[in-house]
PDB file of N, CA, C and O in Angstrom:
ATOM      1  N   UNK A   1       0.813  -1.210   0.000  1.00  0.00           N
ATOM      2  CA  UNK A   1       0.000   0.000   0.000  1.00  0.00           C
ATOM      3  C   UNK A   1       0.853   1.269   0.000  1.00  0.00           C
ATOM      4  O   UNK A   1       0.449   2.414   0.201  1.00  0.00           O
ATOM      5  N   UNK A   2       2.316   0.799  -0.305  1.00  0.00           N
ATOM      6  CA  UNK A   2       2.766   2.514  -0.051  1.00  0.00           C
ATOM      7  C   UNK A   2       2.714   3.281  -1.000  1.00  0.00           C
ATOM      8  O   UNK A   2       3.093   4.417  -0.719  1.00  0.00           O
ATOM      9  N   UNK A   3       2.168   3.013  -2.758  1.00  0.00           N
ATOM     10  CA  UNK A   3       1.659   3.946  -3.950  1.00  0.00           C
ATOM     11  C   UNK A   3       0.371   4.277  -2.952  1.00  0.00           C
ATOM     12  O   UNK A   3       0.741   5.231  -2.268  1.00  0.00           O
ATOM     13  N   UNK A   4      -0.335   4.082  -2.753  1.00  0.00           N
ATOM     14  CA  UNK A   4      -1.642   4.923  -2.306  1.00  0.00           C
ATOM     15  C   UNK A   4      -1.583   5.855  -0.805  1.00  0.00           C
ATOM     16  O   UNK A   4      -2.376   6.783  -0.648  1.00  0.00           O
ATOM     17  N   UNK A   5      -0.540   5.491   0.281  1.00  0.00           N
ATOM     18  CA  UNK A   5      -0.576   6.179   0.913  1.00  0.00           C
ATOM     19  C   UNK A   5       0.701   7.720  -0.048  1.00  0.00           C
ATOM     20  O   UNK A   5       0.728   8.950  -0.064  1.00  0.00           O
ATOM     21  N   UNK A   6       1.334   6.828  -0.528  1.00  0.00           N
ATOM     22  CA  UNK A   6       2.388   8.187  -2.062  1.00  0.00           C
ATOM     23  C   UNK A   6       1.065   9.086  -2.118  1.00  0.00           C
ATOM     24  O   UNK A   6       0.902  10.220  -1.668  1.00  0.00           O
ATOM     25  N   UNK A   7       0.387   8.462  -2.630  1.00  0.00           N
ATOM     26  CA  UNK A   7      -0.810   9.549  -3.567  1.00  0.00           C
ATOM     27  C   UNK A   7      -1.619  10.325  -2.389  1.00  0.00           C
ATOM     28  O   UNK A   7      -2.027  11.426  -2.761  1.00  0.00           O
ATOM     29  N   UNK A   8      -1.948   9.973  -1.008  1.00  0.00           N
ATOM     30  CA  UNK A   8      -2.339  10.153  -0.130  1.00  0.00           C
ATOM     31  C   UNK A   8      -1.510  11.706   0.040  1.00  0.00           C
ATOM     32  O   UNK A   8      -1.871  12.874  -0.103  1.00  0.00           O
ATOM     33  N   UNK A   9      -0.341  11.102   0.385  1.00  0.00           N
ATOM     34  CA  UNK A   9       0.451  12.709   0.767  1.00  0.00           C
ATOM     35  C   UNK A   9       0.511  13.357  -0.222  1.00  0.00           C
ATOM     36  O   UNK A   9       0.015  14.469  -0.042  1.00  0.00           O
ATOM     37  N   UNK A  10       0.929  13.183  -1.317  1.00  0.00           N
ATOM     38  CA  UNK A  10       0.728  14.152  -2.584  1.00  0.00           C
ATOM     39  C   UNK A  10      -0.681  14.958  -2.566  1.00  0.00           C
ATOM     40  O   UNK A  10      -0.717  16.186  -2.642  1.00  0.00           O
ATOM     41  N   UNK A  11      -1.964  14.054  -2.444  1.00  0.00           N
ATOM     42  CA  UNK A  11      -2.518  15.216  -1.962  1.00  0.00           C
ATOM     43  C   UNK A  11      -3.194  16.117  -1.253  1.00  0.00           C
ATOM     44  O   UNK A  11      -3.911  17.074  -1.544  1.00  0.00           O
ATOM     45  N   UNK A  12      -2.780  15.565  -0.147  1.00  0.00           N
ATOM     46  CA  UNK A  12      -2.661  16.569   1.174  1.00  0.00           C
ATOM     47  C   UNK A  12      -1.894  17.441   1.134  1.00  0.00           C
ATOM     48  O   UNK A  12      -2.373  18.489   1.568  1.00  0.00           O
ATOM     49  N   UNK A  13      -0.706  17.523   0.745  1.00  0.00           N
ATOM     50  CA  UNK A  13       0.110  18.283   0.733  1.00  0.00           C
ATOM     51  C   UNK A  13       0.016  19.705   0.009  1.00  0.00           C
ATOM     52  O   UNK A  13       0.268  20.824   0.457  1.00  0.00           O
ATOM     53  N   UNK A  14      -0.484  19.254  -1.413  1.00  0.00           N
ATOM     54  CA  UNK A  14      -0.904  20.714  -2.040  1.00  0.00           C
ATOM     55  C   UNK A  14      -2.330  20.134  -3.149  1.00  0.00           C
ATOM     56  O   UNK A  14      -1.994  19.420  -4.095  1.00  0.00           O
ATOM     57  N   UNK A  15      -3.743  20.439  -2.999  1.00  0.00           N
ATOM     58  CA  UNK A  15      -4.273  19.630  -4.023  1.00  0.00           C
ATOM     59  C   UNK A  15      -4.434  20.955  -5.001  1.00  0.00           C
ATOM     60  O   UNK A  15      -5.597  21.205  -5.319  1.00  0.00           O
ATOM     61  N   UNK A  16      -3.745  21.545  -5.346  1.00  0.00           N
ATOM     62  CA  UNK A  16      -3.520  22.599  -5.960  1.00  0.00           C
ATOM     63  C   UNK A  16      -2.863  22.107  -7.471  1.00  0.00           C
ATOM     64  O   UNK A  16      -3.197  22.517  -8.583  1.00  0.00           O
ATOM     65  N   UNK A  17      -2.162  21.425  -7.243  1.00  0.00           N
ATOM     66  CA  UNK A  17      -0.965  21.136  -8.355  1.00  0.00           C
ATOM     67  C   UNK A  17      -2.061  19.853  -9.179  1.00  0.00           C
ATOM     68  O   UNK A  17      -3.058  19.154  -9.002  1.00  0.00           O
ATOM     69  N   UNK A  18      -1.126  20.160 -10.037  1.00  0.00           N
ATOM     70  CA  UNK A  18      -1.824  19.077 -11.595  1.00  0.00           C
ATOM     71  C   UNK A  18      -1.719  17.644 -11.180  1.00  0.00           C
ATOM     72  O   UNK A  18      -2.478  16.739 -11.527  1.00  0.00           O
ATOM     73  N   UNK A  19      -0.816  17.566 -10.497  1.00  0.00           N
ATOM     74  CA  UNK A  19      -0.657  15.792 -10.155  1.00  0.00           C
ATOM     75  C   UNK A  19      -1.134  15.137  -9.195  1.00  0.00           C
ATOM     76  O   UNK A  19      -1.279  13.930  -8.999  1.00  0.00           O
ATOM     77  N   UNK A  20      -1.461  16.420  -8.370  1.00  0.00           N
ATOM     78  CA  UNK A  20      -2.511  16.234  -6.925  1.00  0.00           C
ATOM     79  C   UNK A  20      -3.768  16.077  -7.305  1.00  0.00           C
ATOM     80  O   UNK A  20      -4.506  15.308  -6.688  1.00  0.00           O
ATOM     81  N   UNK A  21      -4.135  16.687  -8.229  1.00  0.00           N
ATOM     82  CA  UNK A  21      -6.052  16.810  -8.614  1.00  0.00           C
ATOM     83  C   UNK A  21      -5.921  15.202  -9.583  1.00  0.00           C
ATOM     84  O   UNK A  21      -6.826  14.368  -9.620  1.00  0.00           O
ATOM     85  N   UNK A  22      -5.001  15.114 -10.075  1.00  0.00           N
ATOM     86  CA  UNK A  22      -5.391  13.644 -11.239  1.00  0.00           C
ATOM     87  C   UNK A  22      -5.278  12.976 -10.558  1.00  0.00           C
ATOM     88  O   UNK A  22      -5.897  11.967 -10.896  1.00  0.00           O
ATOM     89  N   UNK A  23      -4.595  12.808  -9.255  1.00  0.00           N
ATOM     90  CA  UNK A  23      -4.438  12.004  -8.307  1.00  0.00           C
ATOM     91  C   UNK A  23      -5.726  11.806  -7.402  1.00  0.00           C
ATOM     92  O   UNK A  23      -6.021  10.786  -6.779  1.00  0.00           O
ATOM     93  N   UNK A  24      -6.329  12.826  -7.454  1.00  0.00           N
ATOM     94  CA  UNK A  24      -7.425  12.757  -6.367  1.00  0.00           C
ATOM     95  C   UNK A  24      -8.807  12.604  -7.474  1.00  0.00           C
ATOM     96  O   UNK A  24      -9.902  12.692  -6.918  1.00  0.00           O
ATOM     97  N   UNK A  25      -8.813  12.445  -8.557  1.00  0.00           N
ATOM     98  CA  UNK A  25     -10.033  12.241  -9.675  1.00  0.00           C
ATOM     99  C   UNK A  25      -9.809  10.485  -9.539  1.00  0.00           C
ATOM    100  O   UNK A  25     -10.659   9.664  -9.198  1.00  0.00           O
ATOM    101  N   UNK A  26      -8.298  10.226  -9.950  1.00  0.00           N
ATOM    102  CA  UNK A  26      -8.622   8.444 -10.322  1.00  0.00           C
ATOM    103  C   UNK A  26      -8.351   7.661  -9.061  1.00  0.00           C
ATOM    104  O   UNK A  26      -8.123   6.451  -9.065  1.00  0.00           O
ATOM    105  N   UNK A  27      -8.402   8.688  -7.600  1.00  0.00           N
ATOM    106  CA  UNK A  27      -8.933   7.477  -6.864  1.00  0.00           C
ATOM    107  C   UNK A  27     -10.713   7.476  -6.379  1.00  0.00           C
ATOM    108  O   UNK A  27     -11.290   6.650  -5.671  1.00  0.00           O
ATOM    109  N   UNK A  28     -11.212   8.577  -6.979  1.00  0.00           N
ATOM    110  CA  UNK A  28     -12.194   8.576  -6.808  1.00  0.00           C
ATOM    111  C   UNK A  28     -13.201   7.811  -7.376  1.00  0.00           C
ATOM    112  O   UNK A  28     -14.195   7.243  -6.924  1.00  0.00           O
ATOM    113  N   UNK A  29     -12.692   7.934  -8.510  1.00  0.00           N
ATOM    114  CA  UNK A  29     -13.057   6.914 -10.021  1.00  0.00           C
ATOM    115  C   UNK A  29     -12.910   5.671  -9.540  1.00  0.00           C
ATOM    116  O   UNK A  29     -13.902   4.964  -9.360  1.00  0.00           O
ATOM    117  N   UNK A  30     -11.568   5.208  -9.247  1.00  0.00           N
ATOM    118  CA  UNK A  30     -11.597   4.092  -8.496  1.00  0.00           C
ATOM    119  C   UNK A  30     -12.592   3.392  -7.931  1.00  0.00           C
ATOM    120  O   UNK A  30     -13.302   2.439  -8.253  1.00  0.00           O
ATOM    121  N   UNK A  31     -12.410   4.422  -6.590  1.00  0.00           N
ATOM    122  CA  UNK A  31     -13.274   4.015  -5.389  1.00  0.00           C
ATOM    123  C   UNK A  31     -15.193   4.062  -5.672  1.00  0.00           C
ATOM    124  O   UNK A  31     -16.037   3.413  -5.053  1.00  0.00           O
ATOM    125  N   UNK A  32     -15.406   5.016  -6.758  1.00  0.00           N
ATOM    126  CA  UNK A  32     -16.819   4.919  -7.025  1.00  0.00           C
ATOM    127  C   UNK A  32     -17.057   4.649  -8.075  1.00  0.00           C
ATOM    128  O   UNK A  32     -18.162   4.906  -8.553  1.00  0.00           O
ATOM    129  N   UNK A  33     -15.871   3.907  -8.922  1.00  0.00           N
ATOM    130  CA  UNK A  33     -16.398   2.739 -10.086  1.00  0.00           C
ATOM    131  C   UNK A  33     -16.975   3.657 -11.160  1.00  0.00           C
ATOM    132  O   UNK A  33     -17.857   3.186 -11.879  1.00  0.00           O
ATOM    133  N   UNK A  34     -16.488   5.190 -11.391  1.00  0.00           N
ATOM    134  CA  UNK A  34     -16.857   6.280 -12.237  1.00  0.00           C
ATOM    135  C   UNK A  34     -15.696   6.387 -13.643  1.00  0.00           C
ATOM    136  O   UNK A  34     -14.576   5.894 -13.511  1.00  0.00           O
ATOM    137  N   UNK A  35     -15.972   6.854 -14.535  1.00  0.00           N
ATOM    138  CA  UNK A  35     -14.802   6.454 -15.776  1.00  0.00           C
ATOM    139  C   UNK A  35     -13.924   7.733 -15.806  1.00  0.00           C
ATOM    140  O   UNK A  35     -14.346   8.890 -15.797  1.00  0.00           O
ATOM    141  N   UNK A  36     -12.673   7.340 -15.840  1.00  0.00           N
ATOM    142  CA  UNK A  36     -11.830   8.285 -15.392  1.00  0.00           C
ATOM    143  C   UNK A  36     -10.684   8.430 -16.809  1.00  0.00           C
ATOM    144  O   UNK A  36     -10.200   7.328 -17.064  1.00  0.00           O
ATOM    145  N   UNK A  37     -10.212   9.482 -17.686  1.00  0.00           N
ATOM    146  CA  UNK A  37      -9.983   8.955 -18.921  1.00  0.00           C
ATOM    147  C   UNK A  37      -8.599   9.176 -18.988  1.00  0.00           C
ATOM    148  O   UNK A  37      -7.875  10.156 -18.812  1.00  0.00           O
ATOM    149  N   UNK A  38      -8.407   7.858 -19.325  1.00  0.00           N
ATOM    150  CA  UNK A  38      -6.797   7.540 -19.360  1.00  0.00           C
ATOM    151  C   UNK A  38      -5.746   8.189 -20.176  1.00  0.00           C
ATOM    152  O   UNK A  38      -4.593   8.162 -19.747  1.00  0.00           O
ATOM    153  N   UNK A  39      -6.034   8.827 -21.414  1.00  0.00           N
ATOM    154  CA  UNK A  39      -5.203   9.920 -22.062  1.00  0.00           C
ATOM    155  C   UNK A  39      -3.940  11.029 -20.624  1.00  0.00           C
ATOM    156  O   UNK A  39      -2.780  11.403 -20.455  1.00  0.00           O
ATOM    157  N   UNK A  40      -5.417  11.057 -19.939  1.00  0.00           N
ATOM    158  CA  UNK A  40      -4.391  12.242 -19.247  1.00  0.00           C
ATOM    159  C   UNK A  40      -3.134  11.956 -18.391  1.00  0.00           C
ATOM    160  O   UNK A  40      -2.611  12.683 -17.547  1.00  0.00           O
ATOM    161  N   UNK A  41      -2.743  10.611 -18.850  1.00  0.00           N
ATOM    162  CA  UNK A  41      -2.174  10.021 -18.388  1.00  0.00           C
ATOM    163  C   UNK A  41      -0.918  10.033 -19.179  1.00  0.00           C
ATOM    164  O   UNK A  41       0.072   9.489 -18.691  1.00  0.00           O
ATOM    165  N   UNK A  42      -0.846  10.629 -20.424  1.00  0.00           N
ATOM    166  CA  UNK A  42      -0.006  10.769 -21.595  1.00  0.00           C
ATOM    167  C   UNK A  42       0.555  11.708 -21.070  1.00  0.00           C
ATOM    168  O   UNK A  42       1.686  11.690 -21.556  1.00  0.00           O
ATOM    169  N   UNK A  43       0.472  12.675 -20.256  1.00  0.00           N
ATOM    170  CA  UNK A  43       1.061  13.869 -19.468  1.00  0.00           C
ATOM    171  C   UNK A  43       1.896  13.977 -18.484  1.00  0.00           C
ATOM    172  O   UNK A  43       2.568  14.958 -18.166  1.00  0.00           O
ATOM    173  N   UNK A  44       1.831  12.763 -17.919  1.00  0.00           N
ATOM    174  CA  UNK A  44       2.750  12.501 -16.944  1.00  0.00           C
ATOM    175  C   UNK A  44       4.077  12.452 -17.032  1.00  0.00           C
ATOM    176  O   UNK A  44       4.328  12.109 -18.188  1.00  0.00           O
ATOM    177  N   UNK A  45       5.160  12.626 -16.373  1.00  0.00           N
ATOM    178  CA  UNK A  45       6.180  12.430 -16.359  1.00  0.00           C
ATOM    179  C   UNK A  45       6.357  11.358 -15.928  1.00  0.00           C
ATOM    180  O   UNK A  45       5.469  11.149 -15.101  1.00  0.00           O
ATOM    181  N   UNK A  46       7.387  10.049 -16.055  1.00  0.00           N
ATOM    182  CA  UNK A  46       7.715   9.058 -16.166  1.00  0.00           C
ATOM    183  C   UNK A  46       7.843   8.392 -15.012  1.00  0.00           C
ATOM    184  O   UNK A  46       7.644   7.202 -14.770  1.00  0.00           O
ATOM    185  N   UNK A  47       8.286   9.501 -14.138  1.00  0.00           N
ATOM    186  CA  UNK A  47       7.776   9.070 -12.327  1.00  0.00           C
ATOM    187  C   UNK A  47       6.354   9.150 -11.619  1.00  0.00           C
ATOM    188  O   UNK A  47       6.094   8.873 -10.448  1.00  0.00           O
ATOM    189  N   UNK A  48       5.594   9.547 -12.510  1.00  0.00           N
ATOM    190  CA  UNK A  48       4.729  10.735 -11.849  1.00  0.00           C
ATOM    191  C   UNK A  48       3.516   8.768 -12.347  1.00  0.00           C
ATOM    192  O   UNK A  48       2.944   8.190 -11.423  1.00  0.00           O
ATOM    193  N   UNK A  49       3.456   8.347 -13.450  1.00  0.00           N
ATOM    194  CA  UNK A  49       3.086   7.463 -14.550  1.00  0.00           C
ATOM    195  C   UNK A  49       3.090   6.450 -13.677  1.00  0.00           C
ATOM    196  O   UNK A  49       2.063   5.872 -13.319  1.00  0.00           O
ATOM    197  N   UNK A  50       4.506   6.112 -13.192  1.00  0.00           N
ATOM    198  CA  UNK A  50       5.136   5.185 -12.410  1.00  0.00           C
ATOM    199  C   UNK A  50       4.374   4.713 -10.950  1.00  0.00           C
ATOM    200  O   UNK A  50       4.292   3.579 -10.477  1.00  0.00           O
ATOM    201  N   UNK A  51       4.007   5.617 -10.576  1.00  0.00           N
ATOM    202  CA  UNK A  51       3.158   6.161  -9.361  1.00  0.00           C
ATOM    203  C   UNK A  51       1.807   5.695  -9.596  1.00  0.00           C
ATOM    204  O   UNK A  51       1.379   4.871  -8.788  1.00  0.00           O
ATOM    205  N   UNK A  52       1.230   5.973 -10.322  1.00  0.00           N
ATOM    206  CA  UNK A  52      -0.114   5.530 -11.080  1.00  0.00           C
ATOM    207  C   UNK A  52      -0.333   4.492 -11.460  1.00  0.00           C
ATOM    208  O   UNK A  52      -1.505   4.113 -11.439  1.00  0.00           O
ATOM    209  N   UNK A  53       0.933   3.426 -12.069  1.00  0.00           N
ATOM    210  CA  UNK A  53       0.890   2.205 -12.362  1.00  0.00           C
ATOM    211  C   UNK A  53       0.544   1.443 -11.055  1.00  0.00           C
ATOM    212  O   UNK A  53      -0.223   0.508 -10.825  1.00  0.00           O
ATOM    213  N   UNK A  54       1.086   1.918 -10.554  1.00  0.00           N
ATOM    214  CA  UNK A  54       1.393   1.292  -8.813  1.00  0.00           C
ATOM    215  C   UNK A  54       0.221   1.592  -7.934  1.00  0.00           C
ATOM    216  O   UNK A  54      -0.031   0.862  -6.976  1.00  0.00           O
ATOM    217  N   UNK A  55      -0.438   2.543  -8.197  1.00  0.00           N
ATOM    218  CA  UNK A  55      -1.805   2.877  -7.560  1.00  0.00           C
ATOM    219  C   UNK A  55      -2.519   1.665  -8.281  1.00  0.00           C
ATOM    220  O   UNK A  55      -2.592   0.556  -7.752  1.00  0.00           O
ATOM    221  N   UNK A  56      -2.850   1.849  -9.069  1.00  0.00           N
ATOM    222  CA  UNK A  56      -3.318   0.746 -10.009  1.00  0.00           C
ATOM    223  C   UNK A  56      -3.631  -0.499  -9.518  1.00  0.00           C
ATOM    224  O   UNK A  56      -4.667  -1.066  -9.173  1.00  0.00           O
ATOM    225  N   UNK A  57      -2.334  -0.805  -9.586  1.00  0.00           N
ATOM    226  CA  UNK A  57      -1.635  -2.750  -9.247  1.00  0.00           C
ATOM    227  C   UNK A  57      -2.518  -2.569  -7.821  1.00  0.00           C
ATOM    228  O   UNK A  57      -3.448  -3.372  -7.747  1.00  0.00           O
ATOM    229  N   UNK A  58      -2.375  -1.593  -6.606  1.00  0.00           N
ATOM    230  CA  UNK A  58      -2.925  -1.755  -5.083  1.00  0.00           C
ATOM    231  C   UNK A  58      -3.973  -2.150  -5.012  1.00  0.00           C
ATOM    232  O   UNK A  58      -4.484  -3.075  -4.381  1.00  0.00           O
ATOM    233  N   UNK A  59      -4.481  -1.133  -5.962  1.00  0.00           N
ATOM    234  CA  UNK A  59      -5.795  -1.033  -5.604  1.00  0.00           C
ATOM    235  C   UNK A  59      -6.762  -2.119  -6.376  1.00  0.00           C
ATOM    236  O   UNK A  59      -7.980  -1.966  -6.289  1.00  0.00           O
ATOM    237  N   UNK A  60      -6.269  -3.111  -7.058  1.00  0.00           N
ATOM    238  CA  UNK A  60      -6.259  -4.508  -8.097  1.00  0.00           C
ATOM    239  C   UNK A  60      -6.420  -5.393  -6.935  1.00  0.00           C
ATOM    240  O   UNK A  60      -7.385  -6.125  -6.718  1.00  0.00           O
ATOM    241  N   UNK A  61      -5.267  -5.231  -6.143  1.00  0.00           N
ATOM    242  CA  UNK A  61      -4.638  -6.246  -4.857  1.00  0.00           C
ATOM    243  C   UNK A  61      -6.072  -6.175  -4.177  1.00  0.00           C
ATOM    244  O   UNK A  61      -6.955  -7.018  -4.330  1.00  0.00           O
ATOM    245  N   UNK A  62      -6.188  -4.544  -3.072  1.00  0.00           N
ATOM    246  CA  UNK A  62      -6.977  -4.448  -2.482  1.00  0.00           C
ATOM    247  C   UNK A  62      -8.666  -5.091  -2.868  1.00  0.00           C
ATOM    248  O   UNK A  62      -9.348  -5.782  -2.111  1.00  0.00           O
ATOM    249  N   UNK A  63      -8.967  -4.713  -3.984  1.00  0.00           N
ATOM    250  CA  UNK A  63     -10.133  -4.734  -4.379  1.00  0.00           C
ATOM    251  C   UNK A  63     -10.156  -6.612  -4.087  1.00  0.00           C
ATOM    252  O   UNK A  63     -10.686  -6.912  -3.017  1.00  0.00           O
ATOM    253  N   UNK A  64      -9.745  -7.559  -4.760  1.00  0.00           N
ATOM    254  CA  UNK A  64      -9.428  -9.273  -4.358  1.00  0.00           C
ATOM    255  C   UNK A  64      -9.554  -8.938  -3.158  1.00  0.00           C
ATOM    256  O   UNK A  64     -10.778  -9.063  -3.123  1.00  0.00           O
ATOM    257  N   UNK A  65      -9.184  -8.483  -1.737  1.00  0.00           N
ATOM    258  CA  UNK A  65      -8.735  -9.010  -0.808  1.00  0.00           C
ATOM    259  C   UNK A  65     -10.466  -8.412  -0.035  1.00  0.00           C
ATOM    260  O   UNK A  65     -10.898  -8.808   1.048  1.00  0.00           O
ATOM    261  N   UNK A  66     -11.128  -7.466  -0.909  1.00  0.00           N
ATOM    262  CA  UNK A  66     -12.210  -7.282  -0.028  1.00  0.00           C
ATOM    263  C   UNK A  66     -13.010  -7.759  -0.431  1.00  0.00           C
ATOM    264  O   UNK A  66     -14.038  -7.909   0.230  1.00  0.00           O
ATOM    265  N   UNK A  67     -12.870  -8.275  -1.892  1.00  0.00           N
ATOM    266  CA  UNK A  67     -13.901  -9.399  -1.960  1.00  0.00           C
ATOM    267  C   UNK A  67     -13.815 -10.168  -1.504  1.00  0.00           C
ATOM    268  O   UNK A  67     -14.934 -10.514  -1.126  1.00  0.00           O
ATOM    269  N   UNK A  68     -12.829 -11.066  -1.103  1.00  0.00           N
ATOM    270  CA  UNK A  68     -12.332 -12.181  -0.516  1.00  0.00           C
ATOM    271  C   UNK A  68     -13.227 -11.833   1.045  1.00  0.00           C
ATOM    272  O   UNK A  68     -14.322 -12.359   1.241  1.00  0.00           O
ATOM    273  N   UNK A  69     -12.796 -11.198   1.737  1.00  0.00           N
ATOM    274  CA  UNK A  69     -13.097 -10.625   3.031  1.00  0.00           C
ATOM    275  C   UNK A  69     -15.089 -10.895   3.038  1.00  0.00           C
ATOM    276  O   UNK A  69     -15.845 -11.537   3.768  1.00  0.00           O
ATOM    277  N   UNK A  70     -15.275 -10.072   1.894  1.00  0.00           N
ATOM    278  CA  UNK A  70     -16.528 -10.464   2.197  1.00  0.00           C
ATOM    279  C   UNK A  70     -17.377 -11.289   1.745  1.00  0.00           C
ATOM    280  O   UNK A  70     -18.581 -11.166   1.966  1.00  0.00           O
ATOM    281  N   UNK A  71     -16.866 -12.245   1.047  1.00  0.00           N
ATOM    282  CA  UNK A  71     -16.837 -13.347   0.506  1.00  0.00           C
ATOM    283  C   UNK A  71     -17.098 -14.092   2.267  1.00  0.00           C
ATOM    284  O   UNK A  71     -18.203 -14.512   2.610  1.00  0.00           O
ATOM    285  N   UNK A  72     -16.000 -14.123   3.092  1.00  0.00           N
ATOM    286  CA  UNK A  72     -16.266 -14.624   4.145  1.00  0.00           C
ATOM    287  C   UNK A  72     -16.996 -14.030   5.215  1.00  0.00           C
ATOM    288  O   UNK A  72     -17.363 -14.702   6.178  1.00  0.00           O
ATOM    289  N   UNK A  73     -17.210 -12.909   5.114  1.00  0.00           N
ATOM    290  CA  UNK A  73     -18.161 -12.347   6.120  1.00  0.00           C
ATOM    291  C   UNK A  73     -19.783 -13.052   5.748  1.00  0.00           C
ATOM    292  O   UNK A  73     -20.639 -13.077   6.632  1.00  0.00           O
ATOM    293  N   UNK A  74     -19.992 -13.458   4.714  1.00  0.00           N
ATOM    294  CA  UNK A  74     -21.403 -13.908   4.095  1.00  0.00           C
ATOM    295  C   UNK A  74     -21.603 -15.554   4.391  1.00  0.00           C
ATOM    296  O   UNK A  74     -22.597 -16.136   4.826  1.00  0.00           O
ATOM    297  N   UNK A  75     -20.038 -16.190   3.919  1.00  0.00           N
ATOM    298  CA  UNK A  75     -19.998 -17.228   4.854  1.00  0.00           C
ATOM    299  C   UNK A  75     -20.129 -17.642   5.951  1.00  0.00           C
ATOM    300  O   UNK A  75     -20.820 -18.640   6.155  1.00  0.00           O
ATOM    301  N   UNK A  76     -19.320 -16.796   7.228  1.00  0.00           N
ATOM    302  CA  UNK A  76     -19.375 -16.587   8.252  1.00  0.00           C
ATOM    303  C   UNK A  76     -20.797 -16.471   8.991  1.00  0.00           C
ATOM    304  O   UNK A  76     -21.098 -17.034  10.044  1.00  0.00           O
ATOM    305  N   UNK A  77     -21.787 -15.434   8.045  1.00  0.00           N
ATOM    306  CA  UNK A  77     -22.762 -15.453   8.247  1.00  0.00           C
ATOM    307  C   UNK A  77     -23.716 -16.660   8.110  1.00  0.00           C
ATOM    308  O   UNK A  77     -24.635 -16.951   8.876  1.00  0.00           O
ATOM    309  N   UNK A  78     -23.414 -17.165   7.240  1.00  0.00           N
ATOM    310  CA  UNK A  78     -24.860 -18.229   6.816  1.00  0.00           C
ATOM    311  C   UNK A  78     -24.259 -19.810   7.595  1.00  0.00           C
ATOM    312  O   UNK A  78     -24.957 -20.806   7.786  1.00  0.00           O
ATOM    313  N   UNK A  79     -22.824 -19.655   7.936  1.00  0.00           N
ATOM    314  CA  UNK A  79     -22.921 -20.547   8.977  1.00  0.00           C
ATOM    315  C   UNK A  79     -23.109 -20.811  10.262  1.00  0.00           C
ATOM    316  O   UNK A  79     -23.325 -21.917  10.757  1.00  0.00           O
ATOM    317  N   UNK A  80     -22.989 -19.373  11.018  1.00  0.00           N
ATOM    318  CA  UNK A  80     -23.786 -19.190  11.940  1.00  0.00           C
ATOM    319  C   UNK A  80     -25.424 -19.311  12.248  1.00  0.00           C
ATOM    320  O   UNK A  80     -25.759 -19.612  13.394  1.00  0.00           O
ATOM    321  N   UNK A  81     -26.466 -19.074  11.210  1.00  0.00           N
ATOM    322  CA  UNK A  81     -27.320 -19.509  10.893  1.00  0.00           C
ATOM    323  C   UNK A  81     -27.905 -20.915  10.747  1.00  0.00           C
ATOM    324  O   UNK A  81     -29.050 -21.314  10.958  1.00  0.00           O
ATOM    325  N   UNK A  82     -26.911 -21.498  10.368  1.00  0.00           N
ATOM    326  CA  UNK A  82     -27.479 -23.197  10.806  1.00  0.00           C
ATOM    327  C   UNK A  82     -27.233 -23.613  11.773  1.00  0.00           C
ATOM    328  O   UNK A  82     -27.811 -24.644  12.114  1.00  0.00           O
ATOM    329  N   UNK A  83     -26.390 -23.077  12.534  1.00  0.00           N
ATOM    330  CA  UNK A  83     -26.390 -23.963  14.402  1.00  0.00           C
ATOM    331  C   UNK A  83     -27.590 -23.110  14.473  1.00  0.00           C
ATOM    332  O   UNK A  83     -28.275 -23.090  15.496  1.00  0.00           O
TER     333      UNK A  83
END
């Protein structure tokens, strides 16, 4: 998780700047499954890209691990239900 807490401080720090606001659009997009358009991504500088790839990959990871999670919370549930 340390690309998303990266993007985290980037923009806290200033959401003023160009890399702070694209930063704070595609985790929003992300997080509310909204279409976020990848061109502007042609703008980046090669670290900046790098950063984004890596947000990416986390939040790929994360997303499996909460399905997974609640995958078993539903289990958890419906087996408690039969005792």
């Amino acid at each position: 998780m340390q690309a998303i807490k990266k993007a985290r401080k980037i923009i806290e720090k200033d959401i003023s700047k160009p890399f702070a606001q694209l930063l704070s659009k595609l985790v929003v997009a992300l997080e509310s499954e909204k279409n976020f358009q990848l061109r502007q991504l042609y703008e980046l500088n090669p670290s900046e890209f790098d950063l984004v790839i890596e947000i990416l990959k986390e939040w790929r990871i994360d997303r499996h691990y909460m399905s997974k999670s609640k995958t078993f919370a539903a289990a958890f549930y419906g087996a408690d239900l039969q005792e």
